[in-house]
C-alpha positions in Angstrom: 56.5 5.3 -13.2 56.9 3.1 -10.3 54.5 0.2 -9.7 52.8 1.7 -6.6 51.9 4.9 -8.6 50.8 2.7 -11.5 48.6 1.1 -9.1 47.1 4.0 -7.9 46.0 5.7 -11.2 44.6 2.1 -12.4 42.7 2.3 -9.4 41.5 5.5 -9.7 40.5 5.1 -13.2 38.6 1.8 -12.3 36.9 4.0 -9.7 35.9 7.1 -12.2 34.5 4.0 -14.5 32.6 2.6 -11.8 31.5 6.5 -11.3 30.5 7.3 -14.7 28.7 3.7 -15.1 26.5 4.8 -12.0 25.4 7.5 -12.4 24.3 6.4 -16.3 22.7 3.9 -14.9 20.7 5.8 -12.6 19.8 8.5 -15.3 18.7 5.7 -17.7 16.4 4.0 -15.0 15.4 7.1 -13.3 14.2 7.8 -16.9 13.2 4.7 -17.9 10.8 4.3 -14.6 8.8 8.0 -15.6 7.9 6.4 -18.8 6.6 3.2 -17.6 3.0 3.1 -18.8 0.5 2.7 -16.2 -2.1 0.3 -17.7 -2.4 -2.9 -15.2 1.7 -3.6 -14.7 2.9 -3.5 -11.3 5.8 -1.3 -12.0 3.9 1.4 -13.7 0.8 1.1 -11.2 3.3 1.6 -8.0 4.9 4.4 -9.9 1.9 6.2 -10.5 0.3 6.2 -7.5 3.4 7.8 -6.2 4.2 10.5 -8.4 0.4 10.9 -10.5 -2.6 9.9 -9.0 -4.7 13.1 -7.8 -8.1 11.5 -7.5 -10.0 12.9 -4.3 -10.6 9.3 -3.5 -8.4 7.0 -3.1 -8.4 3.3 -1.9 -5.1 2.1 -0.1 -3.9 -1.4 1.2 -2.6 -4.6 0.3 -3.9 -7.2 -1.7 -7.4 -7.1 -0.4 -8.0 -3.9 -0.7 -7.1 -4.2 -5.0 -8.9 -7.2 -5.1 -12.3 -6.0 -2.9 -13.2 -2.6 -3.7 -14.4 -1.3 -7.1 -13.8 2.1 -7.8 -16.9 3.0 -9.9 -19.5 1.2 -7.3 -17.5 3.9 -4.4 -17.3 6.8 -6.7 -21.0 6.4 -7.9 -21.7 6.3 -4.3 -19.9 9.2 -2.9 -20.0 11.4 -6.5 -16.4 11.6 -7.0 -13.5 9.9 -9.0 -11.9 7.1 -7.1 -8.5 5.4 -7.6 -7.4 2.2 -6.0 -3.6 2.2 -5.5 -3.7 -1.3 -3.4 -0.7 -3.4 -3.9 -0.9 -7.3 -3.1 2.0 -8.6 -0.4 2.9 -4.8 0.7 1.9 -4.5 4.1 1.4 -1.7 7.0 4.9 -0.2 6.4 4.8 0.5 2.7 1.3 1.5 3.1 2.3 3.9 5.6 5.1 5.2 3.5 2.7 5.6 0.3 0.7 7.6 2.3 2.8 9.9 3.7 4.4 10.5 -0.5 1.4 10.8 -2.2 0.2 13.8 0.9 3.6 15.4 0.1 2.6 15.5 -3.7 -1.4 17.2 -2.9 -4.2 16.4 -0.2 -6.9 13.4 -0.6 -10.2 14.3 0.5 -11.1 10.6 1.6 -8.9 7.6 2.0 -9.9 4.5 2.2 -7.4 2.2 4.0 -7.9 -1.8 4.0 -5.4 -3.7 6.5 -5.8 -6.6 9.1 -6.4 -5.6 12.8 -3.0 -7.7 13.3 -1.2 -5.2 11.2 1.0 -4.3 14.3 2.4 -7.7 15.0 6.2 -8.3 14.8 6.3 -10.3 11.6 6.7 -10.6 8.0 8.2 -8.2 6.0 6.6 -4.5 4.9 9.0 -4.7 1.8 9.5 -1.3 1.8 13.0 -2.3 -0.2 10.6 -1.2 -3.3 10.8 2.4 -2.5 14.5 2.5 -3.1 14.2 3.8 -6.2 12.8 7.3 -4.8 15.1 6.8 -2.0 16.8 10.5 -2.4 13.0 11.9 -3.2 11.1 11.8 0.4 12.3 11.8 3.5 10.1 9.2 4.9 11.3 6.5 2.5 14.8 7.5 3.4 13.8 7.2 7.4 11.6 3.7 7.0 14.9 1.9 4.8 17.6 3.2 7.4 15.7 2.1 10.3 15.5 -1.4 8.3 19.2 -1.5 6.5 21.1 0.3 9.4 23.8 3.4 9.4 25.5 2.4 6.6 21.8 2.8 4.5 22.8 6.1 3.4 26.4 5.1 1.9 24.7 2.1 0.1 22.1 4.4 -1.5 24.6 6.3 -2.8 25.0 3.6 -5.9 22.3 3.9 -8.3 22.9 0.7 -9.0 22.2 -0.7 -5.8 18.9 1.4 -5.7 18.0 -0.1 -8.5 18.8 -3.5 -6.9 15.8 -5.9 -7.9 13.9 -3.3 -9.9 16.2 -3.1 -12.9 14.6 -5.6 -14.6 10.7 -5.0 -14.1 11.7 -1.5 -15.0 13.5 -2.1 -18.1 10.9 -4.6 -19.5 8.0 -2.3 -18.8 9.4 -0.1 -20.2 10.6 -1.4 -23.3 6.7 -3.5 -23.6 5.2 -0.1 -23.4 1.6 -0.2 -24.2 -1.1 2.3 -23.6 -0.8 4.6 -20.1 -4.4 4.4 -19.1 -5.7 1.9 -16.5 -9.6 0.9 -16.8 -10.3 -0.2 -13.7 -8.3 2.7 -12.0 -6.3 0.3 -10.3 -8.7 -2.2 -9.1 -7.6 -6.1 -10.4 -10.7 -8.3 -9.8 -9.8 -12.1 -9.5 -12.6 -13.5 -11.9 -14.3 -16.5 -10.8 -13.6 -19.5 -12.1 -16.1 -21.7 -10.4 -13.2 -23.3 -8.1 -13.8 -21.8 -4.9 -12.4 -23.0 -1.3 -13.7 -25.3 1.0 -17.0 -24.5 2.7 -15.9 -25.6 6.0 -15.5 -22.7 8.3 -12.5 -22.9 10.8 -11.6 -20.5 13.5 -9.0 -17.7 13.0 -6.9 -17.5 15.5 -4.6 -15.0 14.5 -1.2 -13.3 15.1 0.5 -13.6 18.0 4.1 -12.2 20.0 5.2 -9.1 20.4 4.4 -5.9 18.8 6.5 -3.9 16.2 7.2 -0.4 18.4 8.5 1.2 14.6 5.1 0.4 12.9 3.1 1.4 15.9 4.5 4.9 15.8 4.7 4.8 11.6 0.4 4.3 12.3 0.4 7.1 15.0 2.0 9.5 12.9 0.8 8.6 9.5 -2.9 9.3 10.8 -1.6 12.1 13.0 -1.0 13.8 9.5 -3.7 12.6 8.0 -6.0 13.7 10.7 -3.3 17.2 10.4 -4.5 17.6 6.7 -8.6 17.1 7.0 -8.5 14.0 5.7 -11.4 11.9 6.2 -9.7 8.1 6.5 -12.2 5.0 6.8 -10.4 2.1 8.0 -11.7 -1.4 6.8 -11.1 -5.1 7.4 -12.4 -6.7 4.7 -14.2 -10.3 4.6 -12.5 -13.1 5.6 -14.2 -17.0 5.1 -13.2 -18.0 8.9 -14.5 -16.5 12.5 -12.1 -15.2 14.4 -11.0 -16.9 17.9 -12.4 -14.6 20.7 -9.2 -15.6 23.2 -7.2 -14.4 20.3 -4.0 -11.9 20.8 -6.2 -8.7 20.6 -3.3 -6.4 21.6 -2.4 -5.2 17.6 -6.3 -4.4 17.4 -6.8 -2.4 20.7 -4.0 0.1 19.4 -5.4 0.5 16.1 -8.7 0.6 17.4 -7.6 3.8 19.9 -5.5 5.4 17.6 -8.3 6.0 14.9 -10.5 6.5 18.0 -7.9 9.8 18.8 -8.9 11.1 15.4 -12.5 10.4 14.7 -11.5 7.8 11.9 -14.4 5.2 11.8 -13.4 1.2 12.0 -15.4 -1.1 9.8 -14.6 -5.1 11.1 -16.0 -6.3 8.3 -14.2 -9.6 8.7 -17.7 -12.1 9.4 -20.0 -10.4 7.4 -23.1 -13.2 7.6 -23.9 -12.9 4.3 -20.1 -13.9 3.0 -19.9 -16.5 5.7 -22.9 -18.0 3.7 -21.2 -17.9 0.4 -18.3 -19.9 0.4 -18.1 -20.2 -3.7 -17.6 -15.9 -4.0 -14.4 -16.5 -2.4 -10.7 -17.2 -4.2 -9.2 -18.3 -1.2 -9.7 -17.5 2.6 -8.9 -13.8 2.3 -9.7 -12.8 -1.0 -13.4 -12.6 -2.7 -13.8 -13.2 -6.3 -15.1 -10.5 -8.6 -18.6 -10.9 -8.0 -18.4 -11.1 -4.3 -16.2 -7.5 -4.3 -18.5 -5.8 -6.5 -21.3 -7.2 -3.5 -18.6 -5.9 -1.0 -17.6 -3.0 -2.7 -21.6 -2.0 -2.3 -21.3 -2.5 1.0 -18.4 -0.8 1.8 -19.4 2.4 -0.3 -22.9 2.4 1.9 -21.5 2.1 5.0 -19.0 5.1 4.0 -22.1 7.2 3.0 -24.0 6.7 6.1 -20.6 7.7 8.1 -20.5 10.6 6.0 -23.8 11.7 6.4 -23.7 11.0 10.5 -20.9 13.6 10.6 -22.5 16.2 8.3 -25.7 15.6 11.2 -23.0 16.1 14.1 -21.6 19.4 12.6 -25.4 20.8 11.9 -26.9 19.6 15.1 -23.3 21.3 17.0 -21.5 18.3 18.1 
């Protein structure tokens, strides 16, 4: 056989290797990543709030919503089971994107959706990358990773292996830990307080600033387009903050939020400078987050100010507004 030919079928046999070594791996993790358990691990808790979770309640955000709101002070509030599929350090985007997988899967009755007013700004990154995995399973994580990773998204995403990129590892070790699939705090991590709070001098938030993000402007519109779409009631929070916000602040990101929940009837709560939080420097972890004792306060709060909105609208319908 000449040496050109010999080439060619080493070639191709490295190729069918490479093939065959794929796709295995993508069976295995695909596997692997159904029968991580969901009791507290980040792997299994992202997991199953996309392909499990069917409480009528559900709590959605980044960091501050897992670490603020307590799903037994809501659900003893509103009289249904509540879940709270937060996820600190995922922003707008990949909230966005949950959203729009778990209504392809069934239909909420309320959502409760935590995110800063400055949500819309140009910066920092959604990490929607962690989707990959179910990157071939909804169209909208397919359309929020191409419109980050460019036309050759869809070629890339062919390798299992590169879906896999940076979740191989959390995925196999979950996995292999195991451990009971039951979460007791459906989904909520409090930070407990340790007694070392922050400083107790207030200082002025000024916020975000520059331009807006025209792609997460219209993933907002059209995620509560759909929600709106499905009868879902959504309750938009911002959640305490220890600092006061600058009043000649960029307030752009917040006027669009603000109107586009206006569109749809979605009430706002700004509960950023709640007095009483601004007076209690110890319940907080750091400047964003509260410590457990403050949330379950907050968490009362929240779940009050969702049964009066509640309650309003049932008085609108009756009354023929």
């Amino acid at each position: 056989m000449k040496p050109f030919w010999k080439f060619l079928l080493s070639l191709l046999i490295l190729m069918g290797c490479c093939a065959v070594t794929d796709a295995f791996i993508g069976i295995a993790l695909d596997r692997m990543i159904d029968e991580v358990p969901n009791n507290g691990n980040e792997t299994g808790a992202a997991h199953f709030a996309i392909k499990e979770v069917a409480d009528p309640v559900l709590i959605v955000g980044s960091s501050r919503a897992k670490y603020h709101y307590y799903p037994d002070i809501i659900s003893d509030s509103l009289g249904m089971s509540v879940y709270n599929v937060g996820r600190g350090g995922y922003y707008l985007s990949y909230h966005c994107c949950l959203i729009n997988m778990i209504l392809d899967r069934y239909t909420p009755d309320i959502i409760i959706w935590d995110f800063s007013m400055d949500a819309l700004f140009a910066c920092g990154d959604d990490l929607v990358n962690k989707f990959r995995p179910y990157y071939w399973d909804y169209d909208e994580v397919r359309e929020v990773i191409d419109e980050k990773e460019g036309k050759i998204s869809r070629i890339k995403n062919l390798s299992n292996a590169y879906r896999y990129n940076g979740m191989a590892v959390p995925v196999i070790y979950r996995w292999l830990a195991g451990g009971p699939d039951y979460d007791p705090t459906n989904g909520m991590t409090p930070i407990v307080n340790t007694g070392h709070g922050i400083d107790p001098n207030l200082h002025v938030y000024k916020g975000l600033d520059g331009p807006l993000d025209s792609a997460r402007v219209q993933r907002l519109h059209e995620t509560l387009q759909r929600l709106s779409d499905a009868g879902v009631k959504v309750f938009v929070f911002d959640s305490p903050n220890y600092s006061l916000k600058a009043p000649d602040r960029n307030k752009s990101s917040e006027s669009i939020i603000l109107e586009e929940c206006r569109k749809h009837s979605f009430p706002v709560f700004d509960n950023r400078e709640i007095d009483f939080f601004l007076h209690h420097p110890e319940m907080f972890y750091d400047e964003g987050h509260l410590f457990d004792d403050g949330a379950r306060i907050y968490s009362q709060i929240a779940a009050h100010q969702i049964v009066q909105e509640l309650n309003k609208q049932k008085d609108n319908v009756h009354s023929g507004e």
